[in-house]
C-alpha positions as CSV (number, residue, x, y, z in Angstrom):
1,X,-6.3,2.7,-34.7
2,X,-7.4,4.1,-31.3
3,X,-10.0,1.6,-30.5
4,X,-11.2,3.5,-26.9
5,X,-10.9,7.0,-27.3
6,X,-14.3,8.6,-27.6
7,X,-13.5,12.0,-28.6
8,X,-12.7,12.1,-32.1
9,X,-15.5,13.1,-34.3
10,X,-15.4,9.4,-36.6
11,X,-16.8,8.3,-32.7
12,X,-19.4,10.8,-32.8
13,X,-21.9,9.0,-34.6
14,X,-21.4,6.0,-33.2
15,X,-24.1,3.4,-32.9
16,X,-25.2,2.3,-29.5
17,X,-23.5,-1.5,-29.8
18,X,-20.0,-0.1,-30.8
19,X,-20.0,2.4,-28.0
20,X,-21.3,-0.4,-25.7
21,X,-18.1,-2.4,-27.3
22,X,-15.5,0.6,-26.5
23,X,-17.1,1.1,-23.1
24,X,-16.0,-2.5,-22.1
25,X,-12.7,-2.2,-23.7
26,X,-12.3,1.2,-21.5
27,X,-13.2,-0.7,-18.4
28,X,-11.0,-4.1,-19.3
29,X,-8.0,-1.5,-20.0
30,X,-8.9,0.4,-16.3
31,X,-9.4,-2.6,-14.8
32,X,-6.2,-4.2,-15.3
33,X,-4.4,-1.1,-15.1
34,X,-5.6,-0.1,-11.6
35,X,-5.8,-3.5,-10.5
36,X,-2.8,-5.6,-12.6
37,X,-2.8,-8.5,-14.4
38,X,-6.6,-10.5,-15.3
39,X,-7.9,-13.5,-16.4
40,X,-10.9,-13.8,-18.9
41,X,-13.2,-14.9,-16.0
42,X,-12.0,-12.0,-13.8
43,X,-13.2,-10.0,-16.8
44,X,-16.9,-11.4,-17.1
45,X,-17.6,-10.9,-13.4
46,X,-16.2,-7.5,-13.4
47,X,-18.2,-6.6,-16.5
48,X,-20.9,-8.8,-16.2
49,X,-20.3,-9.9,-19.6
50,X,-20.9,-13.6,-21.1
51,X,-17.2,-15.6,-21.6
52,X,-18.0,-15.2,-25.5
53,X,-17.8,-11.6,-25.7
54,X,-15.3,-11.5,-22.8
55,X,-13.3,-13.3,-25.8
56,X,-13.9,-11.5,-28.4
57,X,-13.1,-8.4,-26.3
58,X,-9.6,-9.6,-25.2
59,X,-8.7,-10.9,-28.6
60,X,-9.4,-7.4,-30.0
61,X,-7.3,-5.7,-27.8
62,X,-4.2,-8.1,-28.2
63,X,-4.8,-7.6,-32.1
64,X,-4.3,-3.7,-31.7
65,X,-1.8,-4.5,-29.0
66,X,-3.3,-2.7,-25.8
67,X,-3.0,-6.1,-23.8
68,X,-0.8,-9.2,-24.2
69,X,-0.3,-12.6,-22.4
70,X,1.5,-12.4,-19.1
71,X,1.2,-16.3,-18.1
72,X,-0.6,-18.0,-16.4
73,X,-3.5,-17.9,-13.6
74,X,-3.3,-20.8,-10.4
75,X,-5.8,-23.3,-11.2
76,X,-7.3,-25.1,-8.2
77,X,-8.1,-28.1,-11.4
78,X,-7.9,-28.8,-15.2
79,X,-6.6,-26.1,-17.4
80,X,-4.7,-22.3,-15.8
81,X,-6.2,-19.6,-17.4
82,X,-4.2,-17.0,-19.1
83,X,-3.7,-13.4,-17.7
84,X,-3.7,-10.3,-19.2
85,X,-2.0,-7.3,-18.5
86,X,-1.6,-4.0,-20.5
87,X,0.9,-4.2,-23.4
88,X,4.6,-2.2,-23.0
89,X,4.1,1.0,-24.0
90,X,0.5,0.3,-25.5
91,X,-0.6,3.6,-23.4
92,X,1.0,7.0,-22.9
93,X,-0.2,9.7,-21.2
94,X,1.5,13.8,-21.4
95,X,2.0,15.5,-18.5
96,X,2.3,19.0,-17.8
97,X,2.4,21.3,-15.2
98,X,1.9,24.8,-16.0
99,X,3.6,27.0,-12.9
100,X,3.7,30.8,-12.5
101,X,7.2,31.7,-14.2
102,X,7.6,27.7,-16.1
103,X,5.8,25.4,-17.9
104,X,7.5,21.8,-17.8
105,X,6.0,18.5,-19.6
106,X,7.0,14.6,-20.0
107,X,5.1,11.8,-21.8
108,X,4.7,8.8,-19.5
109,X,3.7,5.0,-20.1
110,X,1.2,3.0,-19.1
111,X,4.2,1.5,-16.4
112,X,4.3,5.0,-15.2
113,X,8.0,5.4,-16.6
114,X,9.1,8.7,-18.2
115,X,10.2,7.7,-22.0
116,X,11.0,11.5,-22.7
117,X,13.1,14.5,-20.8
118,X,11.1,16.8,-18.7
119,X,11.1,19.4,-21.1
120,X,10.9,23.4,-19.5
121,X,9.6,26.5,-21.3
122,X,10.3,30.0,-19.3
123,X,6.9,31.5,-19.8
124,X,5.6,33.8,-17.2
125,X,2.0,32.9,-17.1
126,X,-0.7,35.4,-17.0
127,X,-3.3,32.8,-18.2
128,X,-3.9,35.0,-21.6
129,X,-5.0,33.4,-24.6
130,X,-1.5,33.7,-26.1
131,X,0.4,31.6,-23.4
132,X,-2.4,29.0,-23.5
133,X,-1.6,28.6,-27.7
134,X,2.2,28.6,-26.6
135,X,2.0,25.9,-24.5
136,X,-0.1,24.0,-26.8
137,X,2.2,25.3,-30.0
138,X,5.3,23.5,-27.3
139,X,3.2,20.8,-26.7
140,X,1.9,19.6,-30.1
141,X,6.0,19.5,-31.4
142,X,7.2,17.8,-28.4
143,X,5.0,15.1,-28.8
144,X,6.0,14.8,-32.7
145,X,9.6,15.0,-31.4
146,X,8.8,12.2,-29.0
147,X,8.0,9.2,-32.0
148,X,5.5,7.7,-29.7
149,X,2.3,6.8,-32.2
150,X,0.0,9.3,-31.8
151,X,-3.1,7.1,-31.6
152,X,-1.1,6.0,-28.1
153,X,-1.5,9.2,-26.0
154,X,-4.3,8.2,-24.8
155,X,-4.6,12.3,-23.1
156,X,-3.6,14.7,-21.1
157,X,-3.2,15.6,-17.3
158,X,-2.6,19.3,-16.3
159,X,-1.7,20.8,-13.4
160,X,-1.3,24.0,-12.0
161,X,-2.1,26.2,-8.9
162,X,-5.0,27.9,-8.2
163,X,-8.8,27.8,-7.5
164,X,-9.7,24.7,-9.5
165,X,-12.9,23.7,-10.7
166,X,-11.8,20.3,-12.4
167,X,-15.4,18.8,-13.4
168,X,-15.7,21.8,-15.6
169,X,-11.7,22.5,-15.9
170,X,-11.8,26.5,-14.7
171,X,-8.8,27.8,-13.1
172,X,-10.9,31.0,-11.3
173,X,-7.0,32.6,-10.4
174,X,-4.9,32.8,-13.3
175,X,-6.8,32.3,-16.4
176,X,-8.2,35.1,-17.8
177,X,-12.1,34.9,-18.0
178,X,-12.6,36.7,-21.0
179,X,-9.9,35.0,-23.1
180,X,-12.2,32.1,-24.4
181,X,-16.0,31.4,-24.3
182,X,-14.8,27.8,-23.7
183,X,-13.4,26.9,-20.5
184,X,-9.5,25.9,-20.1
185,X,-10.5,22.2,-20.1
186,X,-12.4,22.5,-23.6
187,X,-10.1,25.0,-25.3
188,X,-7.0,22.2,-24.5
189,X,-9.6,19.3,-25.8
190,X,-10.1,21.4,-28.8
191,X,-7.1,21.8,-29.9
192,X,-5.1,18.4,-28.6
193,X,-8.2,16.4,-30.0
194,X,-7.0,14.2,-26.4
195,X,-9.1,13.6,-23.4
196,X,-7.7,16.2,-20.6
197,X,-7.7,16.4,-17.1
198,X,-6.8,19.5,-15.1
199,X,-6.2,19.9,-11.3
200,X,-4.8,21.8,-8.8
201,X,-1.1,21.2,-8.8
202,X,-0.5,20.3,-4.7
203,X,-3.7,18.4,-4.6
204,X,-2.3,16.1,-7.4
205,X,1.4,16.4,-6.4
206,X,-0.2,14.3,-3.4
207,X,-2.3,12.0,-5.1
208,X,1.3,11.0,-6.5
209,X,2.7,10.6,-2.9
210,X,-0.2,8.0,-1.9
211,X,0.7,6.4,-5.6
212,X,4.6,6.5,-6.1
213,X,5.9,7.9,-3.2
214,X,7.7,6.1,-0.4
215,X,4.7,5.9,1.8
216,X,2.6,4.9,-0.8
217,X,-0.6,3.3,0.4
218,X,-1.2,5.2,3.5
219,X,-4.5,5.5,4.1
220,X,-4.5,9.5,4.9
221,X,-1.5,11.9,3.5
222,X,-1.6,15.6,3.6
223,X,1.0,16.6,1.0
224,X,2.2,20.6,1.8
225,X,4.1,22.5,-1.2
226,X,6.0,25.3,-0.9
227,X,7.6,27.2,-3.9
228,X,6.7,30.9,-4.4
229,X,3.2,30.3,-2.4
230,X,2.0,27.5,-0.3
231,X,-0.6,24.6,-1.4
232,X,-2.0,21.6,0.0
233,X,-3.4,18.5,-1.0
234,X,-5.2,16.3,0.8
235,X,-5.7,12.6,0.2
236,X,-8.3,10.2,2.2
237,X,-8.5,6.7,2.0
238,X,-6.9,6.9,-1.8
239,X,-8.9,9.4,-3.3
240,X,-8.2,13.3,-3.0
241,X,-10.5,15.3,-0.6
242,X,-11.9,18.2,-2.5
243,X,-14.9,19.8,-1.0
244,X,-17.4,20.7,-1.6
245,X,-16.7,23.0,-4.3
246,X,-13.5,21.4,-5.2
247,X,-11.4,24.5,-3.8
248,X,-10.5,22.3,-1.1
249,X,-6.4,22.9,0.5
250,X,-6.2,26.9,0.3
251,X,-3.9,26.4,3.4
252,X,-1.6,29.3,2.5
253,X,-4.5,31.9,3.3
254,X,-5.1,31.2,6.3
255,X,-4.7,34.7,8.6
256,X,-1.8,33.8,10.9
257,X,-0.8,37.9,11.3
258,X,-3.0,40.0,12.5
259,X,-2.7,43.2,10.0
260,X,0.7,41.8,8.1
261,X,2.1,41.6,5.1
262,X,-0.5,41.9,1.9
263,X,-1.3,38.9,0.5
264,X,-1.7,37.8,-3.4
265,X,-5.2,37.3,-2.5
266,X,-5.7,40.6,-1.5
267,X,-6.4,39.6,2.5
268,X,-3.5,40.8,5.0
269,X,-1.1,38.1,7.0
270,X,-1.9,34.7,5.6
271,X,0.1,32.1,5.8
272,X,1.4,32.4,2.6
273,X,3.1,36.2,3.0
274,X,5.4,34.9,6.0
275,X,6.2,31.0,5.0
276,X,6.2,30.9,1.2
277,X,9.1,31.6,-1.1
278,X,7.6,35.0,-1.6
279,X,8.3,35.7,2.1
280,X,11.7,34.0,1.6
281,X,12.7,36.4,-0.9
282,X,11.0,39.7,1.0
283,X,13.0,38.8,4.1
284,X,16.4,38.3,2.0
285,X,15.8,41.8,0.3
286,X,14.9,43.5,3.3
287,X,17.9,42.1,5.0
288,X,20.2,43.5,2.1
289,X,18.6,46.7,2.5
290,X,18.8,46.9,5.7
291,X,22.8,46.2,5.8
292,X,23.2,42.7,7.0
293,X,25.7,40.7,6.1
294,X,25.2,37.7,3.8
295,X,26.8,36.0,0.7
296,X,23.6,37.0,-1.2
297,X,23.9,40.2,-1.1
298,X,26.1,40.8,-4.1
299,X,23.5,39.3,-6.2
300,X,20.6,40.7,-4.9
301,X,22.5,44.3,-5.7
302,X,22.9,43.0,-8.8
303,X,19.8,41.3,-10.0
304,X,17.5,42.1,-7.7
305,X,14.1,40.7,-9.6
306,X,15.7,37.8,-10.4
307,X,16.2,36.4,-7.1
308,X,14.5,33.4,-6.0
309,X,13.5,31.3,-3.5
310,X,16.0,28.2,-4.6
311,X,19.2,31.0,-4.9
312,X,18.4,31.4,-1.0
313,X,17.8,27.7,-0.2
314,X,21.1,27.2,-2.4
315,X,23.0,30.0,-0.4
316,X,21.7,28.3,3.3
317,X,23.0,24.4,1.9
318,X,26.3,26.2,1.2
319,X,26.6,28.2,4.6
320,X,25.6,31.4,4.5
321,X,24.2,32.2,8.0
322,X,21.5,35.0,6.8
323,X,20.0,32.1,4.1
324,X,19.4,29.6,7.3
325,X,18.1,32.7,9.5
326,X,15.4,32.9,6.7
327,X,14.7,29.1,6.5
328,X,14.6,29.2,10.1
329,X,11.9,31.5,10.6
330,X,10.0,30.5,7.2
331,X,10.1,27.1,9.6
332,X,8.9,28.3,12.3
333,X,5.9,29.8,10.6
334,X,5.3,27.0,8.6
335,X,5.4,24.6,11.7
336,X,2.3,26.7,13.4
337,X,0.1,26.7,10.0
338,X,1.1,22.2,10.3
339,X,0.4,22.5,14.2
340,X,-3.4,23.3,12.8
341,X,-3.4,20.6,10.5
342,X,-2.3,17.8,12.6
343,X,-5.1,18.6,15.3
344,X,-8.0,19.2,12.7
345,X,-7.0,16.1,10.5
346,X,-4.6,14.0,12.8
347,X,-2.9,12.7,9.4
348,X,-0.8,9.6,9.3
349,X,2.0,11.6,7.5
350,X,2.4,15.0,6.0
351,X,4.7,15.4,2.6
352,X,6.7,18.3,2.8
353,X,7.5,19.5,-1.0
354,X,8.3,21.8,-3.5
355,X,11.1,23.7,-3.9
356,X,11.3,23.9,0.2
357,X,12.3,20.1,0.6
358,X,15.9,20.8,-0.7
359,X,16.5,22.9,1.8
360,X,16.2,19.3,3.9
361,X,16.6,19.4,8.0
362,X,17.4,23.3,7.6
363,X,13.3,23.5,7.1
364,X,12.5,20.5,8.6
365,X,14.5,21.2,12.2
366,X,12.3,24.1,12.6
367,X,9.0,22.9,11.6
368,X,9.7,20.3,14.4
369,X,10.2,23.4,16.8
370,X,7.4,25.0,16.0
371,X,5.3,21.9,16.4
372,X,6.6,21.0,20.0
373,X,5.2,24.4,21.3
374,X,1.9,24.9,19.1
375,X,0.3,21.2,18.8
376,X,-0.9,18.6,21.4
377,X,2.0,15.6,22.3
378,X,-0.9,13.1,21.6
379,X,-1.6,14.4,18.4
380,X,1.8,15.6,17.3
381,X,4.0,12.4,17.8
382,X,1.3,10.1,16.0
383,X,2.0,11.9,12.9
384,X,4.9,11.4,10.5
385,X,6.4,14.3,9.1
386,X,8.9,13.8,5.7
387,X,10.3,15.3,2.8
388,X,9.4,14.3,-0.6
389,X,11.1,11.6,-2.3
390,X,9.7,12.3,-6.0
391,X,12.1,14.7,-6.7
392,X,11.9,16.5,-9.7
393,X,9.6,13.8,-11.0
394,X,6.5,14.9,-8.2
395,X,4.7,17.8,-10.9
396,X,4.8,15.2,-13.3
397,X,3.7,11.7,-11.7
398,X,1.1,14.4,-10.0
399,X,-0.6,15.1,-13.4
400,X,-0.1,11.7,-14.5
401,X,-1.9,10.6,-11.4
402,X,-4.8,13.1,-11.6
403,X,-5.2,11.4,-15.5
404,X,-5.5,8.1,-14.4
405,X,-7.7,8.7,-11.7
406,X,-10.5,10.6,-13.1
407,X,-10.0,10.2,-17.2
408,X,-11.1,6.4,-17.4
409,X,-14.5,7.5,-16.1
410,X,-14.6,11.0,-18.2
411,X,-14.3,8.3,-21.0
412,X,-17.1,6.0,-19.9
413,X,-19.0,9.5,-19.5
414,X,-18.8,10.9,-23.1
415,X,-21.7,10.5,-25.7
416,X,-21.4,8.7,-28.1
């Protein structure tokens, strides 16, 4: 039995003492899971609990197998406590990342280890109600498919771009409002029966960096993401920054030409329409049609709506001089929209991912160009610029990191 999952309807009529009960066992399980192993003593100063029901706590949860022994404590005298950690595979969480032409998901343990594939679905989202029912349709069989125990997945994290409203789980830019009366959070509750979590995909792409990534820790990482748009995330002192509104890390609409290229937001010359894999594909197109000479050009003849923003980085990493021309100047641009980053925020380091990190020092050479003429020296050589290490891992550890940071207390927060 799922003893610390509130959201099933035989914990609706709970009494107030066996909610108090599942409370603590939510905040033993958080506890060690954020801060690793425990002792029983750790546990009645951190819950302000008597040593008694500390014990009875921490028996229950080895019974159902959410905690075992994992040795011993130091003892400055008489008898070492024993420490508790979280159980293998006593937790699993589902992660999926719902992007604009794919939706991808993976089941994770509590050690933060993928036990599945990374499965893909090629669905062009349009955020009607039939893709959300797809995706839940995909969903529901994978996890079947997956012969984890049901009782286990402990929720769901989501991510996705877009104006995100995660307290009340409202993507204002690609769900339709009329689909549902229910926002996207509650329709996804509904049908999983599963606590879920949705966020903006950058923002917890680099919640993941300051979590899993190789400079996990630092105190302040800006994480930038670059596939068809632009998105960033922003992470202070371990938590993400999201504003006041939560709509924090629209970085790819900021106006950088004055009367360009039309934006998806409907403004002229952000960011996004001359350093995105939008503008990546625009210039390769226009280059085609305007007769210059590239190893593309065959297939953009061909296929011409099928052309992406990886076959360019792919055509640049095998030599074709047009594909770097483009990665140059998507670069350059890129490196001026950074240059006003580093002297608002003066980060620590700035995560460059997406689908643009593969395209490795072909992006990042520019950038670096861009940077030495349109930021301050002071600023500029204090802050570490790299390329994601997460690999095709980053969507995933992202929603699993949004999860784990903001479902322990969505739990504590439901009524009984």
């Amino acid at each position: 039995m799922n003893t610390f999952y509130p959201l099933s309807s035989e914990n609706s009529s709970l009494k107030s003492a066996e909610k108090k009960k599942i409370n603590n066992k939510i905040k033993i399980i958080k506890s060690i899971y954020t801060e690793g192993f425990k002792t029983a003593m750790d546990i009645c100063n951190e819950l302000g609990i008597s040593l008694p029901t500390s014990t009875i706590l921490i028996n229950e949860l080895l019974k159902d197998e959410v905690i075992e022994k994992k040795g011993q404590a130091k003892s400055s005298g008489g008898r070492k406590p024993d420490l508790y950690g979280l159980a293998s595979n006593s937790i699993f969480i589902l992660a999926i990342n719902i992007g604009q032409n794919r939706t991808q998901m993976a089941i994770y343990n509590n050690s933060h280890e993928r036990i599945t594939d990374i499965h893909t679905v090629h669905l062009k989202f349009d955020g009607q109600e039939g893709h959300i029912n797809t995706i839940y349709e995909v969903a529901d069989t994978f996890i079947k498919e997956s012969n984890i125990n049901p009782d286990k997945l402990l929720g769901i994290g989501i991510t996705m771009p877009g104006l995100i409203d995660s307290k009340k789980g409202i993507n204002y830019t690609y769900i339709n409002k009329n689909f549902s009366k229910s926002t996207l959070k509650a329709t996804f509750q509904e049908k999983f029966n599963k606590q879920v979590v949705i966020e903006n995909d950058a923002k917890a792409m680099t919640l993941a960096e300051y979590q899993f990534g190789s400079k996990a820790g630092t105190s302040q990482i800006l994480g930038i993401y670059t596939d068809w748009g632009i998105g960033l995330g922003i992470v202070l002192e371990g938590k993400i920054y999201k504003g006041f509104s939560g709509f924090s890390g629209e970085f790819g609409h900021i106006t950088m030409v004055e009367n360009g290229h039309l934006c998806s937001c409907g403004k002229q010359g952000c960011l996004e329409t001359v350093a995105s894999g939008m503008a990546m594909v625009r210039l390769a197109k226009e280059a085609y049609q305007n007769g210059k000479p590239s190893i593309m050009n065959e297939e953009i003849s061909k296929n011409p709506d099928d052309i992406d923003p990886d076959f360019i980085i792919q055509s640049a990493l095998s030599g074709d001089q047009h594909a770097i021309g483009i990665l140059t100047e998507i670069g350059s641009q890129l490196g001026k929209g950074i240059a006003i980053l580093i002297q608002l925020f003066n980060p620590e380091i700035i995560i460059i991912g997406g689908k643009i990190a593969e395209a490795g020092q072909y992006i990042l050479t520019p950038i670096y160009q861009s940077l030495n003429t349109s930021s301050l020296p002071q600023l500029r050589n204090q802050t570490t610029i790299e390329l994601s290490q997460l690999g095709k891992d980053a969507r995933m550890l992202g929603a699993i990191s949004i999860y784990m940071n903001e479902a322990f207390d969505a739990l504590l927060d439901s009524p009984a």
